[in-house]
PABA-246055 format. One record per residue: residue number from 1; residue in one letter; y, x, z of N, C-alpha, C in turn. Coordinates in nm, 2 decimals, padded with zeros to 4 digits. Atoms other than C-alpha are relative to their C-alpha. Layout:
N
<site><num>NUM</num><residu>A</residu><n_c2>Y</n_c2><n_c1>X</n_c1><n_c3>Z</n_c3><ca_c2>Y</ca_c2><ca_c1>X</ca_c1><ca_c3>Z</ca_c3><c_c2>Y</c_c2><c_c1>X</c_c1><c_c3>Z</c_c3></site>
...
This chain:
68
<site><num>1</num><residu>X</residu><n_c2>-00.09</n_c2><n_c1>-00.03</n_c1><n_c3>-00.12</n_c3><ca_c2>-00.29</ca_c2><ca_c1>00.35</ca_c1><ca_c3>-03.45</ca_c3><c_c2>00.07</c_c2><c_c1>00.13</c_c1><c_c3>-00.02</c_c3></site>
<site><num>2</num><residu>X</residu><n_c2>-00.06</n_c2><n_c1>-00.13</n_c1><n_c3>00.01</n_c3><ca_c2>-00.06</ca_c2><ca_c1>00.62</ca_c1><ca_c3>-03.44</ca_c3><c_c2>00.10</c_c2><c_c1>00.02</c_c1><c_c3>00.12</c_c3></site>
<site><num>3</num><residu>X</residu><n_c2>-00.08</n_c2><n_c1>-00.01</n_c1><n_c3>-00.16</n_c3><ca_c2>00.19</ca_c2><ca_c1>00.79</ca_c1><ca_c3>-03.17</ca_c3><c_c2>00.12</c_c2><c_c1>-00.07</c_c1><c_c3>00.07</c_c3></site>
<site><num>4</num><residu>X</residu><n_c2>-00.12</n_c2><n_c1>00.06</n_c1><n_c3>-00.10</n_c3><ca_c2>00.45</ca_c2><ca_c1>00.56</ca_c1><ca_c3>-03.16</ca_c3><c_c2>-00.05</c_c2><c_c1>-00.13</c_c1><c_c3>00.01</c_c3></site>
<site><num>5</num><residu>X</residu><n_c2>00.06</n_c2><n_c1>00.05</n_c1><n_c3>-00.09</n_c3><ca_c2>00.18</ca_c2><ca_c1>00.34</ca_c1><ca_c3>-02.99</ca_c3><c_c2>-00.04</c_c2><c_c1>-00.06</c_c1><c_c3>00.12</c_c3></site>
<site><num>6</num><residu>X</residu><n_c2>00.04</n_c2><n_c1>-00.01</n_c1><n_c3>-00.13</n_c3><ca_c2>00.25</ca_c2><ca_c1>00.35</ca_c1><ca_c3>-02.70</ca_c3><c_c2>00.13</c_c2><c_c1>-00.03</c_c1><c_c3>00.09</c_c3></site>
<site><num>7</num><residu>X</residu><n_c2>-00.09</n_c2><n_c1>00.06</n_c1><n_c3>-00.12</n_c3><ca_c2>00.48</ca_c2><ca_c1>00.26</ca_c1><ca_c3>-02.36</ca_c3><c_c2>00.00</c_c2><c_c1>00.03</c_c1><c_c3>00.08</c_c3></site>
<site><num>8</num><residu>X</residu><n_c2>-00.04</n_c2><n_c1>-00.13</n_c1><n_c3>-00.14</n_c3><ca_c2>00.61</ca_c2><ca_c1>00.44</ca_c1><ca_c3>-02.06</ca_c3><c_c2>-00.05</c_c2><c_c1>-00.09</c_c1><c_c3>00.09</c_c3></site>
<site><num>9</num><residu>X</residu><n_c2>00.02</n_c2><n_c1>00.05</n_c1><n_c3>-00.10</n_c3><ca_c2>00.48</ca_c2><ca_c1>00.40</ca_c1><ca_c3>-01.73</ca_c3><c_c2>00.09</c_c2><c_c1>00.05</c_c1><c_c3>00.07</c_c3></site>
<site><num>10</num><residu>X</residu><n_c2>-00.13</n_c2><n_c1>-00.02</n_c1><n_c3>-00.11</n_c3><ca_c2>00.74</ca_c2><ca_c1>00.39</ca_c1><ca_c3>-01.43</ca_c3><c_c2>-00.11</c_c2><c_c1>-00.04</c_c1><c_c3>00.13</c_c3></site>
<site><num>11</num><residu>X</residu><n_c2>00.08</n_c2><n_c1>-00.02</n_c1><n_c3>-00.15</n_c3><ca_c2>00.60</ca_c2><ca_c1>00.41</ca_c1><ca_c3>-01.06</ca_c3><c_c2>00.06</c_c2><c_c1>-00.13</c_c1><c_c3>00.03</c_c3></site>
<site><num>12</num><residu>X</residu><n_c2>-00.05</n_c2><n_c1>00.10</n_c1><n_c3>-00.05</n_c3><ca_c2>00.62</ca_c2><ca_c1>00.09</ca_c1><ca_c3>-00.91</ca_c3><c_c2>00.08</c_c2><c_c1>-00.02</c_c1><c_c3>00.09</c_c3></site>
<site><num>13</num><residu>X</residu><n_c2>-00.11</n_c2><n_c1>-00.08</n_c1><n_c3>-00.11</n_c3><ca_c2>00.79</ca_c2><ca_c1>00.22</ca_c1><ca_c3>-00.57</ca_c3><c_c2>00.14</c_c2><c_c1>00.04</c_c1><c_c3>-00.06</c_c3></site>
<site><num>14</num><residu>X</residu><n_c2>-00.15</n_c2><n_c1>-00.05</n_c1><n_c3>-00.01</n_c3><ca_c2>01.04</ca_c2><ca_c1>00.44</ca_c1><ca_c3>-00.67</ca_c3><c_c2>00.08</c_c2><c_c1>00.03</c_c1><c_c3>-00.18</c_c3></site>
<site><num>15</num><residu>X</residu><n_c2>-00.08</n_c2><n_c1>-00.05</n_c1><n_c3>00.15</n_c3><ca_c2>01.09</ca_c2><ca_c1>00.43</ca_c1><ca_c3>-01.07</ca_c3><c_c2>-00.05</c_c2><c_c1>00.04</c_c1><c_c3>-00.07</c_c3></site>
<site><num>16</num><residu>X</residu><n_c2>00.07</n_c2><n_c1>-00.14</n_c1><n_c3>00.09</n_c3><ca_c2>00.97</ca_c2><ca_c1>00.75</ca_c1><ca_c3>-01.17</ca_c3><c_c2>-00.04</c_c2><c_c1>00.01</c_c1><c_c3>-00.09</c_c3></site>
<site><num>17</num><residu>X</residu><n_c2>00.07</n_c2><n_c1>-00.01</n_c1><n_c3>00.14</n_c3><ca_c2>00.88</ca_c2><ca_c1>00.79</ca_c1><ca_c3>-01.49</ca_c3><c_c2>-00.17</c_c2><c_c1>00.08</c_c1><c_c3>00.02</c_c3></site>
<site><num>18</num><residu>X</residu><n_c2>00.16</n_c2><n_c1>-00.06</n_c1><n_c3>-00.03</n_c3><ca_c2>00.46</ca_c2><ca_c1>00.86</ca_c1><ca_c3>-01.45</ca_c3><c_c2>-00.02</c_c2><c_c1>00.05</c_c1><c_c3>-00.18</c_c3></site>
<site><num>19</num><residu>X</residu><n_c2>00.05</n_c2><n_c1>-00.01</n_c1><n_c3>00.15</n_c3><ca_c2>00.38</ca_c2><ca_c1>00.88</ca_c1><ca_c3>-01.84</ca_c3><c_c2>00.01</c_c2><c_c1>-00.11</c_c1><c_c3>-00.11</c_c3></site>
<site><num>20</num><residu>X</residu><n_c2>00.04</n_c2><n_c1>00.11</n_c1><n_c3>00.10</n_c3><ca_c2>00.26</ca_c2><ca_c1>00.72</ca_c1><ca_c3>-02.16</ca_c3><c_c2>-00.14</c_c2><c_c1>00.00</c_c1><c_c3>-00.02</c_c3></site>
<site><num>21</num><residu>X</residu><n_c2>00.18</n_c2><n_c1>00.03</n_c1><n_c3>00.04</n_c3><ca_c2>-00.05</ca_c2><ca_c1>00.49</ca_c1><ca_c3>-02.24</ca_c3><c_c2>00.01</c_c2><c_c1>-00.06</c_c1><c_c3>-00.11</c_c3></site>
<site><num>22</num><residu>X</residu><n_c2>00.07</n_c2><n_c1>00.09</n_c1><n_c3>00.14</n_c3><ca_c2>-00.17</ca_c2><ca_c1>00.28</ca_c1><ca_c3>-02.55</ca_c3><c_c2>00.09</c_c2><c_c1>-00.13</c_c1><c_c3>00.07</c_c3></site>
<site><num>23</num><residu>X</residu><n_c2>-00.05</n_c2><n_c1>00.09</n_c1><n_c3>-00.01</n_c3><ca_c2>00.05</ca_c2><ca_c1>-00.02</ca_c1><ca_c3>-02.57</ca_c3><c_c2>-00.09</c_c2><c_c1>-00.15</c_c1><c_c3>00.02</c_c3></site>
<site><num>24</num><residu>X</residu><n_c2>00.11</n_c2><n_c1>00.12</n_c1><n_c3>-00.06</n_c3><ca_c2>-00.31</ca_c2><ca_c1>-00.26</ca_c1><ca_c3>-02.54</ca_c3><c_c2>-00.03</c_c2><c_c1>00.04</c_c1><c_c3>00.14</c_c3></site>
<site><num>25</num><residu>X</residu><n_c2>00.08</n_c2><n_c1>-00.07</n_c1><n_c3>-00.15</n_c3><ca_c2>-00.37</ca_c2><ca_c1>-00.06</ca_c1><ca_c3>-02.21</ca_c3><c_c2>00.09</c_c2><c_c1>-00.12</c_c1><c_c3>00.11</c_c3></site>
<site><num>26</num><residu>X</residu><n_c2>-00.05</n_c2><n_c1>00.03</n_c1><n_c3>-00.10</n_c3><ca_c2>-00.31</ca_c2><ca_c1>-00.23</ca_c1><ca_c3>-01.88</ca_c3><c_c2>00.00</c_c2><c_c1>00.01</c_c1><c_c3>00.13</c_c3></site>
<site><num>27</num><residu>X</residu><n_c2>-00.01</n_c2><n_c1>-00.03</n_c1><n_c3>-00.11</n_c3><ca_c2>-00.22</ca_c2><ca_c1>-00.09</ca_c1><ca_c3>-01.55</ca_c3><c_c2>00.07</c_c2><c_c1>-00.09</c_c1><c_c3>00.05</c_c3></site>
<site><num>28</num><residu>X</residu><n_c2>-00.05</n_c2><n_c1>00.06</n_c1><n_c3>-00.12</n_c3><ca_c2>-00.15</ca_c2><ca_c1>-00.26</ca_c1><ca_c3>-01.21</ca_c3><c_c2>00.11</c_c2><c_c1>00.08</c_c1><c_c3>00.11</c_c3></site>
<site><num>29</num><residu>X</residu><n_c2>-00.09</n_c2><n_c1>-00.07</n_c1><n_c3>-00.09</n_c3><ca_c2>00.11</ca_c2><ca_c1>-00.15</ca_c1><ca_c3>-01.00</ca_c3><c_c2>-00.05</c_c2><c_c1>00.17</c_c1><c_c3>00.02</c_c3></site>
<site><num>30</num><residu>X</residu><n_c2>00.01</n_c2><n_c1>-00.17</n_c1><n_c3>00.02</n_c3><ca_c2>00.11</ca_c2><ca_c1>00.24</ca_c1><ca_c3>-01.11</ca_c3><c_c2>00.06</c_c2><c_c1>00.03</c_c1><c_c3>00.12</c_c3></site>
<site><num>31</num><residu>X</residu><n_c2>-00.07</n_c2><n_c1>-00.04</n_c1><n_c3>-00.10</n_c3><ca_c2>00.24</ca_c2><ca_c1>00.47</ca_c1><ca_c3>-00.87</ca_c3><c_c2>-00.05</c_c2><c_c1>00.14</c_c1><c_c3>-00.04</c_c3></site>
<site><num>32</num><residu>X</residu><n_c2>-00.02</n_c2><n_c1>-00.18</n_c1><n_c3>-00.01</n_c3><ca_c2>00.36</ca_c2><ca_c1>00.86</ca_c1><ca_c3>-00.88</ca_c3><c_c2>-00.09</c_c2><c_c1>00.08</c_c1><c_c3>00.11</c_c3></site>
<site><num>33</num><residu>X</residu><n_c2>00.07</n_c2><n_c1>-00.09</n_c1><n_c3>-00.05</n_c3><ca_c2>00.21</ca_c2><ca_c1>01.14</ca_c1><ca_c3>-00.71</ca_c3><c_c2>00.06</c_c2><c_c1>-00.02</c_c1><c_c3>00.15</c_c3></site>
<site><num>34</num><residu>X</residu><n_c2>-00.09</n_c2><n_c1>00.00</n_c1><n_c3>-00.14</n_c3><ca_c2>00.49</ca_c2><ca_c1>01.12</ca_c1><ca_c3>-00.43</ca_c3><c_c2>-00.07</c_c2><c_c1>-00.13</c_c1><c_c3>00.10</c_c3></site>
<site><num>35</num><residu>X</residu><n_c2>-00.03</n_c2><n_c1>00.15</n_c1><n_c3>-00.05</n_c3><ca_c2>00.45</ca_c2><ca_c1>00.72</ca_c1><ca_c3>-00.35</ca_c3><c_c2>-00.18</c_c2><c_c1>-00.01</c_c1><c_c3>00.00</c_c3></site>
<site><num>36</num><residu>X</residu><n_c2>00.15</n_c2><n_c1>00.03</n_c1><n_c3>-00.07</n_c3><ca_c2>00.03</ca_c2><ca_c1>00.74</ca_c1><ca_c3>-00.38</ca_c3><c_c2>-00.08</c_c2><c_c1>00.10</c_c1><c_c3>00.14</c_c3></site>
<site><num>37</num><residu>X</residu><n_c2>00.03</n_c2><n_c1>-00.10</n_c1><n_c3>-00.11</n_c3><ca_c2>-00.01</ca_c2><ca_c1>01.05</ca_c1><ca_c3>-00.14</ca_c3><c_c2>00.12</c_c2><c_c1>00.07</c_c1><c_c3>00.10</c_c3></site>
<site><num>38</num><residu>X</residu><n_c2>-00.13</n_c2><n_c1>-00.10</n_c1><n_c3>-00.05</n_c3><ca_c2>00.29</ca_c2><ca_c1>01.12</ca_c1><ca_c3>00.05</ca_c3><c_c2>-00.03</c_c2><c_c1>00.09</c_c1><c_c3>00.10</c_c3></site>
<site><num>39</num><residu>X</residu><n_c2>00.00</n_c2><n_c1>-00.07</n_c1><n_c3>-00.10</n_c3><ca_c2>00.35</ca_c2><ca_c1>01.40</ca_c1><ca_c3>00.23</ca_c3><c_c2>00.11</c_c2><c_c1>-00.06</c_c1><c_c3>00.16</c_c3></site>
<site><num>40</num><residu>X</residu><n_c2>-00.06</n_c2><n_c1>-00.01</n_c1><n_c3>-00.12</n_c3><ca_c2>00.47</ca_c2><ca_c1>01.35</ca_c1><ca_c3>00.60</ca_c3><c_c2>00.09</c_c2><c_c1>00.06</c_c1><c_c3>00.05</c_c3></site>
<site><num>41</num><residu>X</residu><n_c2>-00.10</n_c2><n_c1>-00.11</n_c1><n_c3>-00.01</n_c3><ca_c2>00.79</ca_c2><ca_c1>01.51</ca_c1><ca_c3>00.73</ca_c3><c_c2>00.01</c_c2><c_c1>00.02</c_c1><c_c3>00.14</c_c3></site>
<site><num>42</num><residu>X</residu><n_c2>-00.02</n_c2><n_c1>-00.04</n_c1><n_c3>-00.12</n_c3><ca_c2>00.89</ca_c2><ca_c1>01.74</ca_c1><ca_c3>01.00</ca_c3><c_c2>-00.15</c_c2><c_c1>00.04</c_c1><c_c3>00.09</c_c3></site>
<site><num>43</num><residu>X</residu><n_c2>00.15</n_c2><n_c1>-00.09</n_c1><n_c3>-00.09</n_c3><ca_c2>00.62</ca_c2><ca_c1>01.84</ca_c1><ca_c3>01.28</ca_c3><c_c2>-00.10</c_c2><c_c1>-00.04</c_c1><c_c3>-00.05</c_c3></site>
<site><num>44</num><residu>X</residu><n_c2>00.13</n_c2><n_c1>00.09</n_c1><n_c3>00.07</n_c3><ca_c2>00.35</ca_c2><ca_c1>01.57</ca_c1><ca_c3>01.11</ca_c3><c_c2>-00.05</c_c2><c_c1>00.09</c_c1><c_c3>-00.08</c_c3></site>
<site><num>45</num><residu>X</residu><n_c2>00.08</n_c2><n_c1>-00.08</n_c1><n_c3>00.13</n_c3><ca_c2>00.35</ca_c2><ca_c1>01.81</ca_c1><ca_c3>00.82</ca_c3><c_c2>-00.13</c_c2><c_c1>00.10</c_c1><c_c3>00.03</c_c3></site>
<site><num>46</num><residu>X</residu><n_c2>00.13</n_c2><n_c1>-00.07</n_c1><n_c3>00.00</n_c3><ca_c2>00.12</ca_c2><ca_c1>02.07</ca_c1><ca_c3>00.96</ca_c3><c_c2>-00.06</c_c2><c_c1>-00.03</c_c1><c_c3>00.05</c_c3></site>
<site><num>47</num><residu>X</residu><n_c2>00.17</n_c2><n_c1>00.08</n_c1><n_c3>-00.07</n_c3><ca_c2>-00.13</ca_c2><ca_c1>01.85</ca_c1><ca_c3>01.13</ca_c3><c_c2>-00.07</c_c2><c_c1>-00.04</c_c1><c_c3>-00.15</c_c3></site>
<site><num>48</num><residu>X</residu><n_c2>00.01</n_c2><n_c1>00.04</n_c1><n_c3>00.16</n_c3><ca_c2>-00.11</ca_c2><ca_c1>01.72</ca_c1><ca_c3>00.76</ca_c3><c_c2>-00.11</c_c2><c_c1>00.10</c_c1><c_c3>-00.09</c_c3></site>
<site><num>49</num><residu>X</residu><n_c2>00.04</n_c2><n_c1>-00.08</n_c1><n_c3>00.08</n_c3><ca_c2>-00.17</ca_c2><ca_c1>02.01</ca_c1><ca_c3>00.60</ca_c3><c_c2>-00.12</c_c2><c_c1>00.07</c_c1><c_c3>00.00</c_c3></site>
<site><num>50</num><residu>X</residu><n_c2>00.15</n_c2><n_c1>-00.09</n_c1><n_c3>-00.09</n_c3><ca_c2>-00.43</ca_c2><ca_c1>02.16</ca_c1><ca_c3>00.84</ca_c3><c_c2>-00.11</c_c2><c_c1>-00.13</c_c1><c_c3>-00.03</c_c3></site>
<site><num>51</num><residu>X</residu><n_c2>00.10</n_c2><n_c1>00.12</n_c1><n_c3>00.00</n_c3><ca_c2>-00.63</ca_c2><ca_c1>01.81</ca_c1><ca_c3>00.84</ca_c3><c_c2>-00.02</c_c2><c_c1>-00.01</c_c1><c_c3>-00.13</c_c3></site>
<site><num>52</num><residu>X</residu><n_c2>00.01</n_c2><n_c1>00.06</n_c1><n_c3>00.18</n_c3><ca_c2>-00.60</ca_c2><ca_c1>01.81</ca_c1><ca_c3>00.42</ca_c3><c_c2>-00.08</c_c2><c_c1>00.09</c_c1><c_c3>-00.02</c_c3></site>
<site><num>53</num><residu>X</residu><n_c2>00.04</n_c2><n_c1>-00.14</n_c1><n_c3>00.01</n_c3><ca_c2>-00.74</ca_c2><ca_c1>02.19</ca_c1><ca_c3>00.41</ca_c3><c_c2>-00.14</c_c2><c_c1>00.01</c_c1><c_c3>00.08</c_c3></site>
<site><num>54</num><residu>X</residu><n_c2>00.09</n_c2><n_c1>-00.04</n_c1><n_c3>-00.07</n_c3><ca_c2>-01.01</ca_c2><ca_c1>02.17</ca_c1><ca_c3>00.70</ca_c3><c_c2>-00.09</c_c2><c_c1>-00.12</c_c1><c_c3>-00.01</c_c3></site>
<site><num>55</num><residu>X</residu><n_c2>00.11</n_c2><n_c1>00.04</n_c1><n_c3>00.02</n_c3><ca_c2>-01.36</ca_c2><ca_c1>02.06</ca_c1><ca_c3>00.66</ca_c3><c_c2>-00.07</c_c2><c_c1>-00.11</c_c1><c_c3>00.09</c_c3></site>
<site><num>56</num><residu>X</residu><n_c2>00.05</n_c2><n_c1>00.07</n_c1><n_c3>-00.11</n_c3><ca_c2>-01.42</ca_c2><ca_c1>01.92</ca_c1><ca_c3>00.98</ca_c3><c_c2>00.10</c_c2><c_c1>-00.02</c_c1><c_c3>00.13</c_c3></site>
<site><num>57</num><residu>X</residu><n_c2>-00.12</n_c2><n_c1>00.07</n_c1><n_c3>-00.06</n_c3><ca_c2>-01.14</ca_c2><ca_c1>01.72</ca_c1><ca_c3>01.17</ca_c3><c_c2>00.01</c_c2><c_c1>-00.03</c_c1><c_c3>00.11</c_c3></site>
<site><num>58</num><residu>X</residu><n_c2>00.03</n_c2><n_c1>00.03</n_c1><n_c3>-00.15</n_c3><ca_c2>-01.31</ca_c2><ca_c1>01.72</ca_c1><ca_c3>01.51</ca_c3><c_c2>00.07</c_c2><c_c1>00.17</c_c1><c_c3>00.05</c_c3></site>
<site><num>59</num><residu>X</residu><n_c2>-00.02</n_c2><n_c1>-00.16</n_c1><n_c3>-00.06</n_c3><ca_c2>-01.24</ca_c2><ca_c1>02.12</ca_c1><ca_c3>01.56</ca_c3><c_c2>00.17</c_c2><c_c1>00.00</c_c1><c_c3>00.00</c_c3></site>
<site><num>60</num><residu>X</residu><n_c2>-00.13</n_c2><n_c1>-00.02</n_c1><n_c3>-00.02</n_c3><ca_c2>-00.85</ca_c2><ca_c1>02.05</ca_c1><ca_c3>01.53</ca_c3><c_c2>00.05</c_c2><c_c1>00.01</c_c1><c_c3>00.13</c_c3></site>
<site><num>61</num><residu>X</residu><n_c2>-00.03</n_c2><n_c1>00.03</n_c1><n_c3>-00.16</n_c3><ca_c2>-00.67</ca_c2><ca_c1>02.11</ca_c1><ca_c3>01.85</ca_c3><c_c2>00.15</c_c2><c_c1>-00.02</c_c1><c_c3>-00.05</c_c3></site>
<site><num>62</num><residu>X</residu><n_c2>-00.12</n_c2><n_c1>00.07</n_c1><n_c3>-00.02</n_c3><ca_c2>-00.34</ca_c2><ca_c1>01.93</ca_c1><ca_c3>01.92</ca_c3><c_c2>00.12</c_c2><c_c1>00.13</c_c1><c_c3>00.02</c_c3></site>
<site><num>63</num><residu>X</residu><n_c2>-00.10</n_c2><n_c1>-00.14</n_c1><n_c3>00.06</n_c3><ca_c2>00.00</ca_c2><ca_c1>02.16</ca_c1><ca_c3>01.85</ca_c3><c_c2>00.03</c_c2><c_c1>-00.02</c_c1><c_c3>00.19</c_c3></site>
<site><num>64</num><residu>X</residu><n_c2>00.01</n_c2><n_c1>00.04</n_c1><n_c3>-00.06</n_c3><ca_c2>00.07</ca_c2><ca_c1>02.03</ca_c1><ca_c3>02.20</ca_c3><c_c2>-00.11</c_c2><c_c1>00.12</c_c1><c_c3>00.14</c_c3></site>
<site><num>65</num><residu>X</residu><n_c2>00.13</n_c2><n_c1>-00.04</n_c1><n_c3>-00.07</n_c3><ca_c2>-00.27</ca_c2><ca_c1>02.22</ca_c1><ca_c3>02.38</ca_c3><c_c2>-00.02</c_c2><c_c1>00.10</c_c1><c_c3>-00.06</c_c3></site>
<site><num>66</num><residu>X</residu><n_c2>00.05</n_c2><n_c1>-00.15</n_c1><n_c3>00.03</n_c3><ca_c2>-00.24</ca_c2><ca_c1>02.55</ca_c1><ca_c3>02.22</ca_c3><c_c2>00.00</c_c2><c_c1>00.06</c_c1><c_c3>00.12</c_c3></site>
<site><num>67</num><residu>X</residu><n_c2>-00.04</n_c2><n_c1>-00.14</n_c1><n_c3>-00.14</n_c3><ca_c2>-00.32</ca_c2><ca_c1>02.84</ca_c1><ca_c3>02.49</ca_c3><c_c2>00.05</c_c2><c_c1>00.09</c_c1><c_c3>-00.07</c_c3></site>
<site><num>68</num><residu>X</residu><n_c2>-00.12</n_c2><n_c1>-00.10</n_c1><n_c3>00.02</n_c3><ca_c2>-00.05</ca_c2><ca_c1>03.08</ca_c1><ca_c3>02.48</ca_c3><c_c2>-00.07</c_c2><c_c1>00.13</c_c1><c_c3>00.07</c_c3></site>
């Protein structure tokens, strides 16, 4: 076997060029970083970010119910 081996993988979604594997290898509907974990946009994001980050998902309080 040697390096030219092998065969690009494309994201099934959106294209994206993901990598290269062994041309016996066989993957199922690949998918990019974007298209397997998306991030959420606009105000979602920091419930997002805070719920990805924190340990325990009951202690969140709603953006909504902050005391000022």
């Amino acid at each position: 076997m040697n390096i030219y081996d092998k065969k690009s993988i494309h994201c099934s979604k959106c294209d994206r060029f993901i990598g290269e594997i062994d041309c016996d290898a066989i993957v199922i509907l690949p998918k990019c970083g974007k298209c397997a974990n998306p991030m959420p946009e606009g105000d979602d994001k920091v419930q997002y970010i805070v719920g990805k980050f924190n340990k325990n998902p009951s202690s969140l309080v709603p953006v909504d119910q902050v005391i000022a």
